[in-house]
N, C-alpha and C positions, 0 to 999 in steps of 0.2 A: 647574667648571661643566659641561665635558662630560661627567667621569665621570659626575655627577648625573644628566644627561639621559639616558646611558646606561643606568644602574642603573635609572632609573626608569621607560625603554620594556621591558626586559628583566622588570620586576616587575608592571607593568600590560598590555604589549601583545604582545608578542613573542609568538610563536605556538611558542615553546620551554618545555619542562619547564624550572623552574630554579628549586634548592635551595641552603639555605643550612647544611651538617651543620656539625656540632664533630668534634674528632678520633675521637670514639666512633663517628660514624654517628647520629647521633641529628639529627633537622630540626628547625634553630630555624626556620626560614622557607620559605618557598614562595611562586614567582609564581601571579597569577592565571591561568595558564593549566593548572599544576599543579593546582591546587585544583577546574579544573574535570574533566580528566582523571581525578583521584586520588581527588578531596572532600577535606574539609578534615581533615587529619592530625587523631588526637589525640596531648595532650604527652606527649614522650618518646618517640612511635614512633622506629623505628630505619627507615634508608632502604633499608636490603635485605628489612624487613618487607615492600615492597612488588614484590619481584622474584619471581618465578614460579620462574626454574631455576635462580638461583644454587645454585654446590657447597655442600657444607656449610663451606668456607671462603672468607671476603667479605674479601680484603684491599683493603682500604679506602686503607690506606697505598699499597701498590703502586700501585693503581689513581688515586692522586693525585699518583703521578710525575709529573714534567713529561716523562719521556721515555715513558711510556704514551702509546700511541693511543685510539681511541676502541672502547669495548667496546658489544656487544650485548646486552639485556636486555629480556626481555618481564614487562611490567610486568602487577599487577592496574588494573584500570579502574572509573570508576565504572558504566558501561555492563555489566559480569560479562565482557568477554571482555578475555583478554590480544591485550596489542598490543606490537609489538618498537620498542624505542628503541633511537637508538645514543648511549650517553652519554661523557662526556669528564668528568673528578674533576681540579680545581686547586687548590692547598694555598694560600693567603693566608693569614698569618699561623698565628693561632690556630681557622681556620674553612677547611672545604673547600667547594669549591662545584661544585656538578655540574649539567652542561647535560644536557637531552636534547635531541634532533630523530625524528622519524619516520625508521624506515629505509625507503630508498629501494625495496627489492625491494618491501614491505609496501603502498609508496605507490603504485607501480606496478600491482600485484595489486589495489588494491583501485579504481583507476582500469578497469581490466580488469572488473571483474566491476560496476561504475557504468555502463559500457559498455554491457555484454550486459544490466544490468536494463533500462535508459535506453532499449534497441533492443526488449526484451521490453515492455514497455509501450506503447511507441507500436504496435508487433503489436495489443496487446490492448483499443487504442483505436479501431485502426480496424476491428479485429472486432467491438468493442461498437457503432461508428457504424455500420456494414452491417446488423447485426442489428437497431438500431432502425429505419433505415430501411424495412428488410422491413416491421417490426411495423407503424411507421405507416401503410405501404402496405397492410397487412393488416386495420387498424384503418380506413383510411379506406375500404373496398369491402365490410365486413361490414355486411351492412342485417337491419336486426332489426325486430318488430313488437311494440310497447307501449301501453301504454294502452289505453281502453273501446273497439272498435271497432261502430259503430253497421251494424246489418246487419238488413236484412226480414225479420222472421217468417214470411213467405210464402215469396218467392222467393230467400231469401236471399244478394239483393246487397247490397254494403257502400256505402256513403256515404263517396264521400271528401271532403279538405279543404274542395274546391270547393262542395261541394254534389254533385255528380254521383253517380250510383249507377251501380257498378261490378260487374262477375260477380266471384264471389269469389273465383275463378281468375285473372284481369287484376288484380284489386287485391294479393293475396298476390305473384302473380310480379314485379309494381312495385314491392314494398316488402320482398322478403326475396329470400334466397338458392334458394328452392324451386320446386323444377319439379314439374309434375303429370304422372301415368299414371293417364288416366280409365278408369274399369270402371263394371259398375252392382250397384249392391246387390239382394239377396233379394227385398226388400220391393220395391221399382220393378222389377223384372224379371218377379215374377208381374202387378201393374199395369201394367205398357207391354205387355209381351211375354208375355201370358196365352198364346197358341199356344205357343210354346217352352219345351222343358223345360230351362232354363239350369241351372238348379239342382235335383239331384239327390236327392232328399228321405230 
């Protein structure tokens, strides 16, 4: 009963690589955890198909000695990048069976660099929150002028909400960003200022 409970977290939950070779090297079986690292074998692969640096010699026997330690192997992934396991090969019976786990350097590095992104992010949230704030401060003081503005064909002041007629200078400075530098034009300067030669013909 225990072994079952065993075999059974080990095939379902375990957050461990875990194969079931024949004496060839060939994988009759795979946990789900395998499967999601690996994808699903096709029949017949051989379990060094999936090792990145093995030599051109994979003993498989040695390597399922009981007096073997555990060996390093950077496996392919379903993700396209190699990643290093440390694995351990035990001979039962007529099947060998082989664990992986994450190697610990691999696990650490890549807590390292979870770190520095984890730290680079929140950087780059609270620069995006500064920057909208600007905006919105930017967005709430820019005054624009739209729509039909009703203004005297004579003297032309503008009519505001109110009702009120406004110079068009007081109503523009009210409702936009613009400031005025009065002059007088050609045409009013020989009509007011007929004496003065303001403008030079």
């Amino acid at each position: 009963m225990i072994l079952e409970c065993v075999y059974d977290y080990l095939s379902n939950a375990a957050p461990v690589l875990f194969f079931k070779l024949d004496t060839e090297g060939i994988v009759l079986s795979m946990n789900h955890y395998a499967r999601q690292v690996c994808g699903e074998l096709s029949s017949g692969m051989k379990f060094q198909d999936l090792i990145l640096d093995f030599n051109s010699i994979f003993d498989l026997k040695n390597l399922s000695n009981t007096q073997s330690g555990e060996q390093m192997f950077n496996i392919n992934t379903l993700s396209g990048y190699p990643q290093s396991y440390m694995f351990l090969f035990k001979t039962i019976g007529e099947e060998i069976l082989s664990f992986g786990h994450l190697d610990m350097n691999d696990i650490d590095m890549m807590r390292t660099e979870f770190l520095s992104l984890n730290q680079e992010l929140g950087n780059l949230s609270r620069q995006l929150h500064k920057k909208n704030v600007e905006l919105q401060y930017a967005l709430d003081n820019v005054k624009t002028l739209s729509g039909l503005l009703p203004i005297c064909s004579f003297c032309k002041k503008i009519r505001d909400d109110k009702g009120y007629w406004n110079q068009i200078e007081q109503y523009i400075h009210e409702h936009s960003e613009a400031k005025f530098s009065h002059g007088i034009c050609q045409e009013c300067a020989k009509k007011h200022y007929p004496d003065f030669d303001l403008y030079n013909e």
